[in-house]
Each structure stands twice: as structure tokens, then as C-alpha cells.
N, C-alpha and C positions, 0 to 999 in steps of 0.2 A: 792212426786208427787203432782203435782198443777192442780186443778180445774178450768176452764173455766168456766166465768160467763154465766148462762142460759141468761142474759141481751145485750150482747155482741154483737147477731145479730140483734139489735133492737138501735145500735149506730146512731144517728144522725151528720150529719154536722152542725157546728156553723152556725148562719144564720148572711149574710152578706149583707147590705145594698148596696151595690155595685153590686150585683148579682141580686137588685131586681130592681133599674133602673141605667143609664145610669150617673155618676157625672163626671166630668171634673176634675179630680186633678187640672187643669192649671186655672178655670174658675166659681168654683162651691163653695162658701161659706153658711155653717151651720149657722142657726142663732134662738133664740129663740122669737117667741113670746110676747110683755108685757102685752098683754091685749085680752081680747076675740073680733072675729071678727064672729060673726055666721052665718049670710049672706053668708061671704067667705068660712067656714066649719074651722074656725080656733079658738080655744080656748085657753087659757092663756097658756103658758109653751109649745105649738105646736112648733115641731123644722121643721124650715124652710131650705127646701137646692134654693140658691138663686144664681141662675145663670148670670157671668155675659157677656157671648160670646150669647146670645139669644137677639134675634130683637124682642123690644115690641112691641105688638098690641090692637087695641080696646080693652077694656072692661079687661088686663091681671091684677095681682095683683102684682106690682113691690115695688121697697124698692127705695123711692126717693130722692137726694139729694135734701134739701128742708131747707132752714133757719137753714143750718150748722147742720142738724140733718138727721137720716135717717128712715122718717116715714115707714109703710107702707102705699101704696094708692092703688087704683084701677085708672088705665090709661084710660082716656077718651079720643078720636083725634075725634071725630065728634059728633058733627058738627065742633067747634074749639077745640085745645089741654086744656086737665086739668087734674085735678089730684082730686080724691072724695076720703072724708077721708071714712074708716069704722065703724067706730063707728055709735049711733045712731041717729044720727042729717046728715048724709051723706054732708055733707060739703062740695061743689066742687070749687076749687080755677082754675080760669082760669089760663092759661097761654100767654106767650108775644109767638106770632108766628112765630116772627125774632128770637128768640133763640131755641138753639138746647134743645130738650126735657132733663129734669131733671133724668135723669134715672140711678140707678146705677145697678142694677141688675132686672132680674125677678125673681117670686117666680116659682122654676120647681117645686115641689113636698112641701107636708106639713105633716105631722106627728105628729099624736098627740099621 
């Protein structure tokens, strides 16, 4: 005859990232961090889930197509369009306002 763990009624469900926000299968790329950004609240190895059905706005943290690379930036549109690196020198590269914004995703959520 077989004993029942006293532990048993103290099971847990696995904890699922999907159950705690909202990801797009269709729209929604995972991405890690290379560098600390602490201002942003994002530290090296931070895995980014990085949306790309979401309309950017003022001040969001997107992943930009930028000189065949895909930095992060913080999106500036005012007064004109730019892009502010995060690092410590905040670096802000204007943009041409006849072209359509460099944007390849937004950052929805960050993880460290």
C-alpha cells in the first residue's frame, strides 16, 4: 500500500510568463540586453520582450533600426523626431522629418 506525500497539497503550478502579461505570438520578440541602461531600469543580461504591433510614442524605449544595427533608444518626437542613446553621455541623433520613423519594435516589458 502507498503513502501520499504530506507535500502534495502544497503543489504549485509552473509559473508562466504568458499568464503574467499579455505577448503576441504574431508580434512579440524576446531579446537580451548588451549593456546596462539604469536610467531605463535595465541592466546587462535584462531580457527584453519587444513589441512590434505597438504605436510608439514620446519618451518610449524602442529597438531601432539605425545604421544596419538594432540599438536601443529612447524615442523623442518633440519638439522634432530623435532617437537618445542610453548610455552615459545620452546622445541624441536627430532625425530627417520627411522619413518615416526608424522604429522596429517597442520595449513592452523588461526583465531582469
Amino acid at each position: 500500500m502507498a503513502f501520499q506525500s504530506s507535500a502534495q497539497n502544497y503543489t504549485e503550478t509552473r509559473l508562466n510568463l504568458g499568464d503574467l502579461v499579455y505577448l503576441s505570438p504574431y508580434s512579440t520578440y524576446l531579446m537580451r540586453s548588451e549593456s546596462d541602461c539604469p536610467d531605463a531600469g535595465i541592466v546587462k543580461g535584462s531580457v527584453l520582450a519587444i513589441d512590434r504591433s505597438l504605436t510608439p510614442a514620446h519618451g518610449q524605449l524602442i529597438v531601432a533600426e539605425y545604421d544596419g544595427e538594432l540599438p536601443l533608444r529612447r524615442l523623442l518626437l518633440n519638439p522634432v523626431p530623435a532617437l537618445q542613446a542610453l548610455d552615459a553621455d545620452e546622445t541624441v541623433t536627430l532625425l530627417d522629418v520627411s522619413q518615416t520613423l526608424p522604429v522596429w519594435g517597442v520595449v513592452a516589458y523588461a526583465h531582469h
